[in-house]
N, C-alpha and C positions, 0 to 999 in steps of 0.2 A: 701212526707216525713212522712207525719202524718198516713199513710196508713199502712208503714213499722212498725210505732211503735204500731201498736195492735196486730201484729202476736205475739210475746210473751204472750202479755194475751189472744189473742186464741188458743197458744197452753198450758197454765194453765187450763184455762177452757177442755178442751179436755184431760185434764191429771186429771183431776179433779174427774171425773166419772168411773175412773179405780181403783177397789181396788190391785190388784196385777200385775205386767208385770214380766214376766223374761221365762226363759227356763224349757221343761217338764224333769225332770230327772229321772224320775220313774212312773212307773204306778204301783199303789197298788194297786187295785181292778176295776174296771168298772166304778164305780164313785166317786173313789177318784185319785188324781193325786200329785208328786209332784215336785213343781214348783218350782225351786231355791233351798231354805231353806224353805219354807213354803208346806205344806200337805195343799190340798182342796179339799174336798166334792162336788162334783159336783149336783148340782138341779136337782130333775126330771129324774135321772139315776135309774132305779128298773131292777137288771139281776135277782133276784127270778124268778123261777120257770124253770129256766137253768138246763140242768142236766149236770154232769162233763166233758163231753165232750164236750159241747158247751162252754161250761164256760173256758176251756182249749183256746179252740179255740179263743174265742170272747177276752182273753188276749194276745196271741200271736198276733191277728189284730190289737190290739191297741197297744202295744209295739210296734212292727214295724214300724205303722204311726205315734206316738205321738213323740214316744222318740227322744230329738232332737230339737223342734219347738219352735219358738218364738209361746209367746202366752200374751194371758192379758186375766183379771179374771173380771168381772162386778156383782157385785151380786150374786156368785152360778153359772153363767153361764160364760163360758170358750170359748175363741173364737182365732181363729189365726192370728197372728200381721203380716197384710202383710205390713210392712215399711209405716208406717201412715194411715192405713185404717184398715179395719178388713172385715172377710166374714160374712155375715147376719145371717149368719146357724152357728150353735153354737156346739160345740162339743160337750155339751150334748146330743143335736138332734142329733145328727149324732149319737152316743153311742147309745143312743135309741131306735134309727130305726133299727141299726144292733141289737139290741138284741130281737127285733120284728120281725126279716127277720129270726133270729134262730129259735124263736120259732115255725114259721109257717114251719121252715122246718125241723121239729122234729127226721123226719122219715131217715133223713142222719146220724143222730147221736143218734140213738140208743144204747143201753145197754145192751146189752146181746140179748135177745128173742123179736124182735119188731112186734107187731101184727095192720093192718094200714086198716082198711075197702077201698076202693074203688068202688066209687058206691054200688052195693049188691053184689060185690064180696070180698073177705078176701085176705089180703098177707101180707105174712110173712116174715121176713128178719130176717138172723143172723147178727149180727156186729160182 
């Protein structure tokens, strides 16, 4: 019986470390989000150095998968509410990474006249 009566205060404590829970309803930029009624800043989110088409792109990925999800906010970092748990990996890192994955892959998203060395050879692509 006495067992039963601490679940309450561990799930206080476990509520406790959460600054924000609720639903994505918007994505406004790459590292901002927002949650319910609250706008948050995501940690550790840099899409500088994006050129407009990536940046196009890298918000269409993220609408698609954000919009929609339980989520809870700890400090700057955003993570998804799987009904009493959460995944380790944080939706900044994930943000991140994809906009690491853009950048190295430059040469898809090109701007006009894209000139890309390979080896010692040159190639040229138009977008």
């Amino acid at each position: 019986m006495n067992a039963l009566a601490l679940i309450p205060v561990i799930l206080l404590l476990q509520a406790s470390y959460i600054d924000i829970q609720g639903t994505i309803i918007n994505v406004i930029s790459p590292s901002s989000l927002m949650i319910g009624n609250n706008t948050v800043t995501l940690a550790d989110v840099d899409a500088s150095g994006l050129n407009q088409r990536q940046y196009a792109y890298l918000m269409d990925d993220l609408k698609s998968s954000l919009l929609g999800k339980d989520v809870f906010v700890k400090g700057g970092y955003v993570y998804f509410d799987l009904t009493g748990s959460y995944n380790s990996v944080s939706i900044n890192e994930m943000t991140q990474k994809e906009i690491s994955d853009l950048k190295e892959m430059s040469r898809f998203f090109c701007d006009g006249f894209c000139g890309y060395s390979y080896d010692d050879m040159e190639i040229s692509s138009y977008a």
